[in-house]
Structure formats: C-alpha cells, structure tokens
C-alpha positions in Angstrom: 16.9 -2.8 5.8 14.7 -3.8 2.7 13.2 -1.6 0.1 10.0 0.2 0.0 7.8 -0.3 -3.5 5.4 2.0 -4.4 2.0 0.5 -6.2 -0.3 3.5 -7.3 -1.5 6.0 -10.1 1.4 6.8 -12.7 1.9 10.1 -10.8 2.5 9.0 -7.7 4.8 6.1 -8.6 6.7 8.4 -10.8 7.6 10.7 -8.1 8.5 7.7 -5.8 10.8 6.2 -8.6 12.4 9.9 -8.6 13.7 9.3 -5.5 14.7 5.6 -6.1 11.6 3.8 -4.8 10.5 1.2 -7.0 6.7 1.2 -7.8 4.7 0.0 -10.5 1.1 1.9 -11.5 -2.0 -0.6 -12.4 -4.9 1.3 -13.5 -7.6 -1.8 -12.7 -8.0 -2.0 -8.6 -8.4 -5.4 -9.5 -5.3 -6.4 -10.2 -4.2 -5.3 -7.1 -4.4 -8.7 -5.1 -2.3 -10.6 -7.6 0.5 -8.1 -7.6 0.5 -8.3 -3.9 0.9 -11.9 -4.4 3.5 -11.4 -6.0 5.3 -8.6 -4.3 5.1 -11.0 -0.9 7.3 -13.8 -2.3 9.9 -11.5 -2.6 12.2 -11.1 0.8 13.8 -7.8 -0.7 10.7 -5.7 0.3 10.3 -4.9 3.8 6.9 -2.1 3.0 4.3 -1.3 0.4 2.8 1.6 -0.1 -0.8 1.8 -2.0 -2.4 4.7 -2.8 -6.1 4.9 -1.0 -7.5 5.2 -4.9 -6.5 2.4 -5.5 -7.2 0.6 -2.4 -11.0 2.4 -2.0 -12.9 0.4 -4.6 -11.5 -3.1 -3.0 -10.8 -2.8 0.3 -12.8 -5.5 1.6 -10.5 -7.9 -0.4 -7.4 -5.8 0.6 -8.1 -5.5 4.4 -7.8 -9.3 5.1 -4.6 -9.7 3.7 -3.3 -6.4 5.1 -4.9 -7.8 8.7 -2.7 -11.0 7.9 0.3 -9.5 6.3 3.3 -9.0 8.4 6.3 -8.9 6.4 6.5 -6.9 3.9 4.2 -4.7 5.8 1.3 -2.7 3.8 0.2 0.3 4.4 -2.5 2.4 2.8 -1.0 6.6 1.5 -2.9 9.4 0.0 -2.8 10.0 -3.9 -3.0 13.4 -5.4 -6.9 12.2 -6.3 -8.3 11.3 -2.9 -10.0 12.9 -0.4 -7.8 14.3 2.3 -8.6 14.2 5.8 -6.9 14.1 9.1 -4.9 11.3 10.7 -5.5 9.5 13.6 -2.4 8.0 15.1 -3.4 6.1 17.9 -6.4 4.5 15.8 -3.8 3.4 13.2 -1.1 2.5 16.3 -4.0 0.4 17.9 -4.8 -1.3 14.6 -1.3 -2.0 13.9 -0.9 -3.5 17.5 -3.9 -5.9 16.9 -6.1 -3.8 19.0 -8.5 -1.9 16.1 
C-alpha cells in the first residue's frame, strides 16, 4: 500500500503530518499544477488529498488532470476555511466510475 500526501493550508497539513502523512502547504493555488506534476512521478504515493481552498480558485485546471489521473489518485477534502455542505456519495461513486 503507498502513502497518502496531504497538499493544503498550513493547518491542515500540520495535523496530517501529526499523524505521519506527509503534506506540504502552498499558499498560491497556482502552484498547485506543478506540485502535482511532480507528486505523480513519484510511484511511492498511491492518493492526494487537496484541500477544496485550494482547489476552488483553479479547478478548471485541476479537474482535467483529476478526470485523467489514475494513480496516485486525487481527491478533493474540506479545509477548516471552506464552506461545508453535505456529501453525495453516489454522485462522487458515479464520477469516479466514469459515469459523472
């Protein structure tokens, strides 16, 4: 099984490195598609995490390479500083199956 790595705001990632996660915190959204360059030549990481304040203000760069992404596997998680609203499972099963 590979790791998880966190990429967030400093809170966040510091409570996911508590618990032996590694993360790093960018505070420019834009920097965001590079690091995930990055984090995709390495075969150690199996799932990223990004927090959805980061992921908001670019997520029409962000979608297309999570829509084409399948290992490591990226996933979007809620941040102490965005909105929280229920979850709907089957939309995100459907989406993950192809189907959204």
């Amino acid at each position: 099984m590979g790791k998880v790595f966190v990429v967030g705001d400093k809170y966040t990632v510091s409570l996911f490195r508590m618990v032996g996660t590694e993360g790093d915190f960018i505070d420019d959204p834009y920097n965001l598609p590079d690091l995930i360059s990055k984090l995709k030549k390495r075969e150690d990481i199996d799932l990223i995490l990004i927090t959805k304040d980061i992921y908001e203000p670019i997520k029409e760069k962000i979608d297309p390479i999570i829509a084409d992404q399948r290992k490591p596997l990226i996933t979007i998680i809620p941040s102490p500083f965005s909105e929280s609203k229920p979850l709907d499972v089957r939309k995100m099963i459907m989406k993950a199956l192809g189907f959204g």
